[in-house]
C-alpha positions, -999 to +999 in steps of 0.1 A: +410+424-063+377+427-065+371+427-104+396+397-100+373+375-082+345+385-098+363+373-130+369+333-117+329+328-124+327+347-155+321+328-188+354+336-212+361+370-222+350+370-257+334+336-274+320+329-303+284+309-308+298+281-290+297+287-254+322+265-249+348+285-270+368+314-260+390+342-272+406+321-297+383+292-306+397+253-310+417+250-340+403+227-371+425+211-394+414+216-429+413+192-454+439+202-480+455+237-475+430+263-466+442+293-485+448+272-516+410+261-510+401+297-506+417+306-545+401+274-558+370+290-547+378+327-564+388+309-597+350+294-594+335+321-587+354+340-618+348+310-643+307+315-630+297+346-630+289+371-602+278+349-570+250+373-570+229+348-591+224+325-561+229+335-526+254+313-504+240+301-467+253+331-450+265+327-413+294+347-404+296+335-366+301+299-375+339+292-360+345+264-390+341+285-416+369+304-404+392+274-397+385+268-436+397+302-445+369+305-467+345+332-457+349+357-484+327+339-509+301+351-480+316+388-479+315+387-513+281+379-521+270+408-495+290+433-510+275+428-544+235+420-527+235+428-493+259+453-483+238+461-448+227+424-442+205+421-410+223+387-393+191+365-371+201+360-342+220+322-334+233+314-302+245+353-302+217+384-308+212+394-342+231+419-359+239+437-391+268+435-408+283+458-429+309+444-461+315+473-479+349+497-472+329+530-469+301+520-451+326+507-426+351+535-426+320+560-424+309+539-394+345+546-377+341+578-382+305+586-368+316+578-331+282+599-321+262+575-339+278+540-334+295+535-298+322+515-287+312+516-254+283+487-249+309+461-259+335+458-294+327+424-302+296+399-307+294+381-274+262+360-259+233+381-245+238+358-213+270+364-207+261+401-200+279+436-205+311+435-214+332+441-180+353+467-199+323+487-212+329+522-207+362+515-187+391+509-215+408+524-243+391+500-263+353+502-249+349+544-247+333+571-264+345+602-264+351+623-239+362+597-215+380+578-246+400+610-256+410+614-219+425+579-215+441+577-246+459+612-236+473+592-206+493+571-230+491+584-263+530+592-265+541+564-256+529+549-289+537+582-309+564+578-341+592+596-317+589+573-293+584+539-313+615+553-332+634+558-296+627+520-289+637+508-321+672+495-311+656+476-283+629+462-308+661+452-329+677+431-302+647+416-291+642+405-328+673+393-339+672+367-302+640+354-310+645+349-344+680+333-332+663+310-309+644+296-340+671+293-363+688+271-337+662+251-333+658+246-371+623+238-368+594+259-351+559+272-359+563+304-369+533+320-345+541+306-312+580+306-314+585+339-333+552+361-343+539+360-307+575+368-286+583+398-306+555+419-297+552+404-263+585+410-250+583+448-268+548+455-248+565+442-218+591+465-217+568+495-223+545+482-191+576+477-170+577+442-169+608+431-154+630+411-186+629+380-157+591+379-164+586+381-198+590+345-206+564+336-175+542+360-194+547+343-227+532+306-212+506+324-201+497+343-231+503+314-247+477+296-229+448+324-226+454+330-268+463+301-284+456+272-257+430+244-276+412+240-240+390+269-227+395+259-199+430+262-195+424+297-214+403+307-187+429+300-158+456+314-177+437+346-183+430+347-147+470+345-139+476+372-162+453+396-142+467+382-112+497+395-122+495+431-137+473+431-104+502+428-083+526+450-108+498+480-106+496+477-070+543+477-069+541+509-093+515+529-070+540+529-046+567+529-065+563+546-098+588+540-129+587+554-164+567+526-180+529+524-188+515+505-162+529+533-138+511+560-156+483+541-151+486+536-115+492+572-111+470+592-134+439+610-130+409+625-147+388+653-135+413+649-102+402+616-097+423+587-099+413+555-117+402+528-097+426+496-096+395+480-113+401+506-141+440+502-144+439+465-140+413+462-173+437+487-189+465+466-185+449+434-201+434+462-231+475+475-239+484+435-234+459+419-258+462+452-281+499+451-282+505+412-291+475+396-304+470+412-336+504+417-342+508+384-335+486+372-361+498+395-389+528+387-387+526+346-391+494+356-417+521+378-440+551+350-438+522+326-446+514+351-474+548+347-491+553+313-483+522+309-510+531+340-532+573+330-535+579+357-560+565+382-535+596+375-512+614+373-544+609+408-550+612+418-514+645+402-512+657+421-545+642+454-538+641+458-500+628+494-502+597+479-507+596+472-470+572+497-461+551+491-490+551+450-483+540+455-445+506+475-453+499+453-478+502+422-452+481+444-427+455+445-456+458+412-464+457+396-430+433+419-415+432+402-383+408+417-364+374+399-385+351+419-369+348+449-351+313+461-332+296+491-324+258+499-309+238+524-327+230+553-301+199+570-326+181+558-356+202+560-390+193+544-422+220+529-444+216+518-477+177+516-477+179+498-438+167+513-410+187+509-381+173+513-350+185+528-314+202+498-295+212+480-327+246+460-328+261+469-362+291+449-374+321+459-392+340+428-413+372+443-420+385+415-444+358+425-467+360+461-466+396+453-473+386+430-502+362+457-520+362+455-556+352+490-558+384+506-537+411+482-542+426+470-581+428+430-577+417+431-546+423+390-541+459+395-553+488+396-525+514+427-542+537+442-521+540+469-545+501+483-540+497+517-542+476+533-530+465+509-501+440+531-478+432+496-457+410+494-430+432+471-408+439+493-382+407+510-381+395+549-385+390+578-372+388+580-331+395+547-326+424+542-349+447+516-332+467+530-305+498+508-314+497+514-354+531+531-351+542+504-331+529+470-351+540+486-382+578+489-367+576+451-353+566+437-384+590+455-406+618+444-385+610+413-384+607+410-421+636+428-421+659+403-400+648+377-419+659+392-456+691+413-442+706+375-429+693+360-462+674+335-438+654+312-457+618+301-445+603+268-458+571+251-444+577+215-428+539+210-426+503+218-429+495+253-416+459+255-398+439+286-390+423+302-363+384+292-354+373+321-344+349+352-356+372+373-331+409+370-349+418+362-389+448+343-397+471+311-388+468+295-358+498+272-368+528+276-391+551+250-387+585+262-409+620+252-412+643+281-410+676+278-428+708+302-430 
């Protein structure tokens, strides 16, 4: 318990500028709807002229901005101007972002020159190291990444995703039966977040009793508007996969969290420190962004009707339709990584020590790579997104939040249920995660 208790008098686990914000920042209702404010602000920039002629105000860690849904004017103006764009430092150190897709995806790939390991996200300089620096999935370089991705790697393989698909089915078709009951419901809480929940659950050997104490508590640490009651609820999670790590060290199943518990590198076992931080990396990685994605694409075709029109019509375009939602949502907003040696980029110098920022919504809005790159088309091909990253770190559950979303979708068009929004939707606040933070629909059979 130690990294438990020194947890109650840490700040959150990953803020924005405002101190007072955590992993998912207050949500701020737009005026209007934001992404039809975000298209009214792509026709202007068309009907203008290149936004190179005048330089917007940029500041990508402002939380608003986000809850506007209207940050890629910014993006855009850097890709054109200043595609390695050193970011002053504001209540978080200075940083440089990169816009463009290649610089990003060559930044993925050159793990020896940009590490994970110092931290993945921006976070205040007072806040300190990141506690899973050099300890998770998430926050290694290689060889230490390699060996703890080993540990788990099948489970998340396409033979074993496939193996679970059944269960995914059932868990699918309940939760989106719950909703259709109900008749109204906002689509994240009530359906996006439960379906990859329950799913990662099951793989950590969550008993099925538990899952829906684990969904309030997600609930709360994610999506809760008070960081304080984030905070606690965090705290309870960790409390629990505490307890869970310490029941599979004795008694071992076949489930993640027991592998964990179990395993050892270099004939040494992890630490419960180690397995406990693991535990909360597989959690957040296996619901958050998934999560996100999927309430981000059913937003998607609630604007674009003809989308789901098609999809409805020609349902082999399933696979096609869910990479171009990951591209479109792109729900992680940024990803970090700390320069180990010097390396200039585009004319900048980047020193030793430097945080260097990867925005994946604009890599996966570059003119250059994709054709109408502001156009949702379920039909895009090719679509070499960014969304789940590259190279060594390329998400450990791709397989898996690929297979959620397309059933999903799926359940949805196979009972010819029909989605309708019965309000505003309002986005996330946040410089961590892109995408709705409500979506309040009416589902109809």
């Amino acid at each position: 318990m130690t990294l438990l208790r020194q947890r109650v008098n840490m700040p959150p686990r990953i803020e924005g500028p405002d101190h007072s914000r955590s992993l998912i920042c207050r949500t701020i209702t737009a005026a209007g709807d934001p992404y039809l404010e975000f298209e009214r602000i792509l026709r202007g920039i068309r009907m203008h002229g290149d936004s190179s002629q005048q330089a917007p105000r940029i500041n990508l860690v402002d939380p608003e901005l986000y809850a506007h849904g209207i940050p890629f004017e910014q993006w855009r103006w850097l890709r054109a101007n200043a595609p390695v764009h050193w970011h002053p430092p504001t209540e978080l150190p200075g940083f440089w972002a990169l816009t463009r897709y290649e610089d990003v995806r060559a930044a993925y790939r050159d793990a020896a020159t940009f590490s994970s390991a110092q931290g993945i996200l921006l976070r205040p300089a007072e806040h300190g190291e990141d506690p899973g620096g050099g300890r998770t999935l998430a926050l290694t370089d290689a060889p230490r990444h390699r060996q703890l991705r080993g540990l788990v790697d099948e489970w998340f393989a396409l033979r074993s995703v496939r193996g679970f698909e059944p269960e995914m089915t059932e868990v699918t078709r309940r939760v989106v039966d719950e909703a259709l009951e109900s008749g109204t419901c906002d689509f994240v809480t009530d359906v996006a977040a439960r379906v990859p929940l329950y799913v990662i659950c099951r793989m950590m050997g969550v008993p099925s009793s538990d899952w829906d104490h684990l969904f309030k508590l997600t609930s709360q640490a994610f999506a809760a508007d008070d960081p304080l009651t984030q905070r606690f609820a965090h705290l309870d999670i960790m409390s629990y996969f505490d307890d869970l790590q310490a029941a599979k060290a004795a008694n071992p199943g076949d489930d993640l969290v027991s592998i964990l518990a179990t395993a050892t590198i270099d004939g040494a076992p992890l630490t419960p420190d180690d397995v406990l931080l693991n535990c909360d990396n597989l959690l957040v990685g296996g619901t958050e962004n998934t999560r996100i994605a999927a309430a981000g694409g059913m937003l998607a075709f609630l604007r674009h009707q003809d989308q789901w029109a098609a999809l409805t019509r020609e349902p082999e375009l399933l696979p096609s339709a869910v990479e171009e939602v990951l591209r479109w949502t792109s729900t992680a907003t940024h990803i970090m990584r700390t320069a180990v040696r010097p390396i200039e980029i585009h004319g900048q110098q980047v020193a030793a020590g430097d945080r260097v920022t990867l925005w994946l919504p604009s890599a996966n809005r570059d003119e250059s790579v994709f054709d109408r790159p502001d156009e949702f088309d379920i039909r895009r091909k090719p679509n070499r997104h960014l969304a789940l990253g590259f190279g060594e770190h390329f998400c450990l559950g791709s397989v898996l939040a690929r297979a959620e979303l397309r059933l999903l979708y799926n359940e949805l068009l196979h009972r010819g249920i029909r989605v309708e929004l019965d309000g505003e939707p309002t986005l996330v606040a946040s410089i961590v995660v892109n995408g709705p933070q409500h979506l309040p629909v009416r589902l109809t059979a």
